[in-house]
N, C-alpha and C positions, 0 to 999 in steps of 0.2 A: 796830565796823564789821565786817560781815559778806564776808567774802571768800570766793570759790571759786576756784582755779584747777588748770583742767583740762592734763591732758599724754597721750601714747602714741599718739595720732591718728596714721593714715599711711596706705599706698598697699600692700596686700597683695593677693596671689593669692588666687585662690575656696581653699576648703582650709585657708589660712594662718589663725592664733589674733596678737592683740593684747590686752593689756591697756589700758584705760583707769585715770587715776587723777586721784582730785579730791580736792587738800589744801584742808582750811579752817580758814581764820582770823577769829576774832571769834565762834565758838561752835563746840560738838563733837558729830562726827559720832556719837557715845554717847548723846547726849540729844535729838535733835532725830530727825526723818523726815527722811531721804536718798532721795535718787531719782533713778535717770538716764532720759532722755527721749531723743528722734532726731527728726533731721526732714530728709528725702528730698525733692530739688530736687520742689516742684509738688504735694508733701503735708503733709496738716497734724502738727504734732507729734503724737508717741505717748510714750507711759509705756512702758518698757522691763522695768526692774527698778524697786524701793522696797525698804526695810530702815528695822524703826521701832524706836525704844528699846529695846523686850524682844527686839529680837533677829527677829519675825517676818519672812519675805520674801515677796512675790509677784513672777510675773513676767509677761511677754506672754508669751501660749502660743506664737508665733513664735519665741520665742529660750528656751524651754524644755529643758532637756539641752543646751542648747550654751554660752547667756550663765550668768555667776556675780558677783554681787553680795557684797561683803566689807569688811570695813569694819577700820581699825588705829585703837584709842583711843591708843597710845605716840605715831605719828604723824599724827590726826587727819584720818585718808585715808581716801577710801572710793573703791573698786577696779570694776571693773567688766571679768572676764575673758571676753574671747569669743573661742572656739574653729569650727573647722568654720565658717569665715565663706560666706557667698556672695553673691553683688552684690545682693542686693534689702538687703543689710543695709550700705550705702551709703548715711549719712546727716552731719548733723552731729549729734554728739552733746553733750547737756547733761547737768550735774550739778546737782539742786537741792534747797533744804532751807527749812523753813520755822521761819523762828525771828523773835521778837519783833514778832508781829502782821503779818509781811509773807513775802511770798517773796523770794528770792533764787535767783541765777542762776550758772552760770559761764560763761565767756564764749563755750563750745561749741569742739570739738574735731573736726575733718573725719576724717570713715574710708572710705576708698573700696575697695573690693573688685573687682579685676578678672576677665575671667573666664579 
């Protein structure tokens, strides 16, 4: 059974850096595509970051130089640090991976940015 669960989510000033971090259980974040998503009251979800097996990343060119995608195989976590926040980057955000012919999800974590 494939488990995500998300933490670090909160209530920061424009300026302020949080980490995000999604531990999983029922497969590893070494072997599978990881990826954080967001989704802002009244817009559709977006792809944020991804990081796949070899180690590749992409990101959205919005969070380019500021978000950072990383991933621990000792604790089967994968991280998502974002720096230089500012309120349009005010969403909930998701971590998710695809393994054994399905997606999976985590249960989304709120970030809100004030100004």
């Amino acid at each position: 059974q494939v488990r995500l669960v998300e933490s670090g989510g909160g209530l920061v000033q424009a300026g302020g850096s949080l980490r995000l971090s999604c531990a999983a259980s029922g497969s590893a974040v070494t072997t599978n595509v990881m990826a954080w998503y967001r989704q802002a009251p009244g817009k559709q979800r977006e792809l944020v970051a991804r990081i796949d097996p070899g180690g590749s990343i992409n990101y959205a060119d919005s969070v380019k130089g500021r978000f950072t995608i990383s991933r621990s195989s000792a604790e089967n976590t994968v991280y998502l640090q974002m720096n230089n926040l500012t309120p349009t980057d005010t969403a909930v955000y998701y971590c998710k991976t695809f393994y054994w012919g399905r997606e999976h999800w985590g249960q989304g974590t709120q970030v809100t940015v004030s100004s």
